[in-house]
Every structure is written in structure tokens, then in C-alpha cells.
C-alpha positions as CSV (number, residue, x, y, z in Angstrom):
1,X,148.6,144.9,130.4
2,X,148.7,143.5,126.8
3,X,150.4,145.6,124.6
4,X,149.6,146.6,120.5
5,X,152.1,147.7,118.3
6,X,149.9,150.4,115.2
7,X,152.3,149.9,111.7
8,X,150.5,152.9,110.0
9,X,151.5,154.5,106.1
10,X,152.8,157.6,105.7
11,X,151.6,157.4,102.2
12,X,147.9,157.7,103.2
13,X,146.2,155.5,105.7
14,X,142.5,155.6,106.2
15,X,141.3,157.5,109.0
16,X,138.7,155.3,110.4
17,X,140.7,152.0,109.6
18,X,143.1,153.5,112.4
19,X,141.3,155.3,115.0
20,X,138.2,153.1,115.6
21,X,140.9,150.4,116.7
22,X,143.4,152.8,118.4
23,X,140.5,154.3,120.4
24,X,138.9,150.8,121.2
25,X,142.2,149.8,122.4
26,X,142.8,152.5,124.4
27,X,139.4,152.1,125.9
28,X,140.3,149.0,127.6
29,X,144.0,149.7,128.6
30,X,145.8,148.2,125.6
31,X,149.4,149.8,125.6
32,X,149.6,150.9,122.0
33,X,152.8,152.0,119.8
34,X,153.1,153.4,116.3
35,X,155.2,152.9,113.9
36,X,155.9,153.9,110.5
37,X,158.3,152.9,107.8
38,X,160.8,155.9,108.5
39,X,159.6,157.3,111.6
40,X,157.7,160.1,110.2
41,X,154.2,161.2,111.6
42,X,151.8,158.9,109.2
43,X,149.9,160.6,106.7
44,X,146.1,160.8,106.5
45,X,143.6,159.8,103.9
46,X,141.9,163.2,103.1
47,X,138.5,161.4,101.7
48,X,138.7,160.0,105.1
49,X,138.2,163.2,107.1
50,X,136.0,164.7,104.2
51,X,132.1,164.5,105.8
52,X,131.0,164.4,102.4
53,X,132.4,160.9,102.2
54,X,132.2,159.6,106.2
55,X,129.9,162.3,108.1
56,X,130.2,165.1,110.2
57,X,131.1,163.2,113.4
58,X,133.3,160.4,112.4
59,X,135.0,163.0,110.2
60,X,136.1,165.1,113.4
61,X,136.4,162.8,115.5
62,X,139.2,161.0,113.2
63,X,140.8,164.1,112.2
64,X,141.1,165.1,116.2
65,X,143.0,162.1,117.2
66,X,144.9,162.4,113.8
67,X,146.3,165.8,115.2
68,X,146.1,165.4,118.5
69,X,147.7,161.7,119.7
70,X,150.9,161.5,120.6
71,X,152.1,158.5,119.2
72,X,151.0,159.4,115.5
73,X,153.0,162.5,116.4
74,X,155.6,161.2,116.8
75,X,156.1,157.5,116.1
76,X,158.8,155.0,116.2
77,X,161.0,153.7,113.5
78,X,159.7,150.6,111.5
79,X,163.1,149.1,111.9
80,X,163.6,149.9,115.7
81,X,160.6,147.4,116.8
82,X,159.9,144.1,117.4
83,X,156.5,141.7,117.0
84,X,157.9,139.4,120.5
85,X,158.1,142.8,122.3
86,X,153.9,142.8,121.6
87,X,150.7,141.1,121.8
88,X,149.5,142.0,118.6
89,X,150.6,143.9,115.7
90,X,148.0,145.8,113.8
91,X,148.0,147.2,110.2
92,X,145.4,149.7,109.7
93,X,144.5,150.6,106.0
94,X,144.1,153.0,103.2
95,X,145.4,152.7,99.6
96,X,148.6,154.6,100.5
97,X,149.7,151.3,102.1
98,X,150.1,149.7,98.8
99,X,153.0,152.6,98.1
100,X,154.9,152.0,101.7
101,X,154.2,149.1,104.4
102,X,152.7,146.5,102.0
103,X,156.5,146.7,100.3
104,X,158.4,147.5,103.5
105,X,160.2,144.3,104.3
106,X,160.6,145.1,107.9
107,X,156.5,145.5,107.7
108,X,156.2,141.9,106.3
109,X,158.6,140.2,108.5
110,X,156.4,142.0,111.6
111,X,153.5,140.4,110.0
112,X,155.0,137.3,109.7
113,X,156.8,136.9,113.1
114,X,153.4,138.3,114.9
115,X,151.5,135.0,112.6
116,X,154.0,132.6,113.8
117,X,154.5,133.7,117.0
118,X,152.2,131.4,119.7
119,X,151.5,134.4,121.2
120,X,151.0,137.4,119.2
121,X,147.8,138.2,116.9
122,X,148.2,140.0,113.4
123,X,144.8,142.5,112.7
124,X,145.2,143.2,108.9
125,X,142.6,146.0,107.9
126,X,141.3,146.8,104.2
127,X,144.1,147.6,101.8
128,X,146.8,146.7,104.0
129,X,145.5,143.0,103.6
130,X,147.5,143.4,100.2
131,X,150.9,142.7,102.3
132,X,150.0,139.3,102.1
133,X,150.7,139.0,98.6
134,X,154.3,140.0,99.4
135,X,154.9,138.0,103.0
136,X,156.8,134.6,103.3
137,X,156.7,132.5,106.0
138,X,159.8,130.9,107.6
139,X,159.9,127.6,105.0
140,X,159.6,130.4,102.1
141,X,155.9,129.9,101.1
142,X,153.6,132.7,101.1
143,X,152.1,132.8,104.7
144,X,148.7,133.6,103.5
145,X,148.5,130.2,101.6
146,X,145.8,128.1,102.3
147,X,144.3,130.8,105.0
148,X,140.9,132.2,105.1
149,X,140.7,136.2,104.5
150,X,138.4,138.8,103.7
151,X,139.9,142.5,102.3
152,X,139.2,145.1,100.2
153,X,137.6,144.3,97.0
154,X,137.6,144.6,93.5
155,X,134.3,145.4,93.3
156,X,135.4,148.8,95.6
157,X,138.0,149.1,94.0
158,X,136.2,149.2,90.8
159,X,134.5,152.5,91.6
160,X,137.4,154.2,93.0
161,X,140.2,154.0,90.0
162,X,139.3,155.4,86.3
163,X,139.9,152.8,83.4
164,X,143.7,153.3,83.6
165,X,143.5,152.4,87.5
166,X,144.6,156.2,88.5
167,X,143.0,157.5,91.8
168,X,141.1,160.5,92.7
169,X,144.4,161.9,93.6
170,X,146.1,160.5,90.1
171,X,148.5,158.3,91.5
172,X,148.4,154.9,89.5
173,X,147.2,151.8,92.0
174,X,149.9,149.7,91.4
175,X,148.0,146.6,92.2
176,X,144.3,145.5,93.2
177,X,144.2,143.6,96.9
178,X,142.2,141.0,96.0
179,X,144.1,139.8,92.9
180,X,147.3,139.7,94.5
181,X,146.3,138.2,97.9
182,X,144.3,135.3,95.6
183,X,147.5,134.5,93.5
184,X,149.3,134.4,96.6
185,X,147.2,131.0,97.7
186,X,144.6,133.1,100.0
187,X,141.1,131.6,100.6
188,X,139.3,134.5,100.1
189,X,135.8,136.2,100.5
190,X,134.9,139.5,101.1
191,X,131.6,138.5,102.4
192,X,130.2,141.3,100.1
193,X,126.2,140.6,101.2
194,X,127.2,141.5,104.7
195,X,127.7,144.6,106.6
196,X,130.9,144.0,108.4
197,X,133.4,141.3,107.2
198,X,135.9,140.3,109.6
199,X,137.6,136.7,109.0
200,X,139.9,134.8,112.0
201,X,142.3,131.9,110.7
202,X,144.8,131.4,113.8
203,X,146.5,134.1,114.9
204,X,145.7,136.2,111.1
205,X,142.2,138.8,111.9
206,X,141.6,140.4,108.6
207,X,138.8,142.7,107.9
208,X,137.6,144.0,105.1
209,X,136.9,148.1,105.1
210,X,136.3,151.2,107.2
211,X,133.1,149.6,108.2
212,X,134.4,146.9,109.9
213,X,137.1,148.7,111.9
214,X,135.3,148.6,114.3
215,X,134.1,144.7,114.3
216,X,137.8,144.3,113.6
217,X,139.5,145.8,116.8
218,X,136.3,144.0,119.1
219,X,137.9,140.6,117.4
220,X,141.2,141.4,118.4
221,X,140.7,142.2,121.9
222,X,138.3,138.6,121.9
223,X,141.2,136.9,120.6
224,X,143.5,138.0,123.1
225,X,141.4,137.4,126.1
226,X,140.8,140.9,126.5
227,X,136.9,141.4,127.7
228,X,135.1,143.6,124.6
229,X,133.5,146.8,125.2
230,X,130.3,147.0,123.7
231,X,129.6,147.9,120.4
């Protein structure tokens, strides 16, 4: 049974960034762990389970499995896992990320080893793509040098921050994804024309939003041999 291991913020993930792949996962007999940076139950995204923003049903059917799955109850310690001990490592998204797993160095050397690794994937969802800004790879570059990505996008971003780049919420973004990730030697396109943007370079899946969550986790289960449900 291949095995998934869910590094999820407690800072604010987004809710459909997470469940759409937990539950795909789950649906095909992946064995799936969480973990978060201090072994607290992650945090979610309210304007993810608000149906003014995402619907009625998606709204309760996140916020369900938000409350009611075990392993976001009660996850394991960042620090107390390992990427070899997996198939794939998954980092869902949300902008609380770029407070938490994006600077964790235990996150980044996951997402590193789980790159490297001949046999492990790395899925990299929305504003979690921003920990490649911060990742080396074992000669010291940046490990997203030279790779083709997709992510969340300034031109989301710009309608989301005020002029002073504070959120709804008024925490300060400390950063925008695609800036960082571009500096960092990315090849990047958010594929902004289409509906769903989901890039594979090796073993790196990125994707770019909630929309493509779900496009996302069907990749990941392709690129591990794992026959996709339908959409």
C-alpha cells in the first residue's frame, strides 16, 4: 500500500487544498499521515469554509473532515517523521504556510529529501509552493532552480492584500509566492488562461490553487503508479 505523508500549517491552511487530496487518497487506499510543525491540530482557513467564498457543499464537506479526521486531530510532530518512511510527501496550501512550514527547516529538508529521493514524489499546492524559495538541495543550490512550476500568483494575490500587502485578517504577507520562487531560479507559469494548473518536473507536482486540488492529488496518484479515480 503506498503510503502519503500530509505537512499541513497550523497558521491557516486552505481547506480545499487539503481535503480534496486527503479524501482522493483515502479513496484509493493511500496510507496517509499528518504532520504539523509542532504537533498541534492544524488550523483552518476560515474563507475556506465560508460558502460565500467556496459554496454550500464544498464548504461542509471541508469543514467536516476538518473536525472530524483523526489524523488532523491529532497529528504527528514535524520533527518525528521521515520522507524515506513514505511515498510521497504532500504540502497542502493556504497563506498561513508562508508564517510556519514554508520557514520550518524540518519542512524544507522533507521537501528536499522527498525531490531527491528515487522513490518518493513531492505535491506542492498553492501558497505552500513558496517553500521553494527557501529549500536547498544537497550541493547547496536552490532545488527549484532550473525546474518547471506553476503556484499561486501575483495576479491572486493582487486582489487579496490592500496596498500595504495586509490580509483580510490584517496580518502583513511577508512575501508574494511567485516573486520569491522566480528569484530562486524556478521556471515558472501559472498557466493563468487555464482552469486547472498542475506542472510535473521529476519527482516536484506543483499546482497552482484550490481549483486544482483536485487535478493535483489525480497527478500524484498517476505518478506513483496508483490507478486514478475518476474525476
Amino acid at each position: 500500500m503506498p503510503s502519503a505523508l500530509f505537512v499541513v500549517s497550523e497558521e491557516g491552511y486552505w481547506g480545499e487544498e487539503c481535503i480534496e487530496p486527503l479524501t482522493t487518497l483515502d479513496a484509493v487506499d493511500v496510507d496517509v499521515t499528518v504532520a504539523t510543525p509542532t504537533g498541534g491540530k492544524p488550523v483552518i482557513d476560515e474563507r475556506s469554509i465560508d460558502p460565500a467564498n467556496v459554496g454550500e457543499e464544498l464548504a461542509t464537506q471541508v469543514e467536516e473532515v476538518h473536525e472530524t479526521d483523526p489524523r488532523l486531530a491529532d497529528p504527528e510532530l514535524l520533527t518525528e517523521v521521515d520522507a524515506a518512511d513514505h511515498d510521497a510527501v504532500v504540502f497542502p496550501g493556504g497563506h498561513g504556510t508562508e508564517w510556519d512550514i514554508n520557514q520550518d527547516r524540518h519542512a524544507r529538508a522533507l521537501l528536499r529529501d522527498a525531490v531527491e529521493r528515487e522513490d518518493t514524489k513531492a505535491l506542492v499546492v498553492c501558497h505552500a509552493v513558496g517553500i521553494l524559495a527557501f529549500t536547498r538541495d544537497s550541493d547547496g543550490g536552490f532545488l527549484v532552480a532550473g525546474r518547471s512550476v506553476t503556484g499561486f500568483p501575483n495576479a491572486w494575490e493582487e486582489g487579496i492584500v490592500d496596498e500595504q500587502d495586509l490580509m483580510p485578517d490584517g496580518r502583513k504577507l511577508p512575501y508574494w509566492v511567485e516573486d520569491e520562487v522566480i528569484a530562486a531560479g524556478a521556471n515558472w507559469d501559472a498557466e493563468l488562461g487555464a482552469d486547472v494548473s498542475v506542472t510535473v518536473d521529476g519527482d516536484l507536482i506543483t499546482a497552482r490553487g484550490p481549483a486544482s486540488s483536485s487535478a493535483a492529488a489525480r497527478t500524484l496518484l498517476a505518478e506513483l503508479g496508483v490507478e486514478t479515480p475518476e474525476a
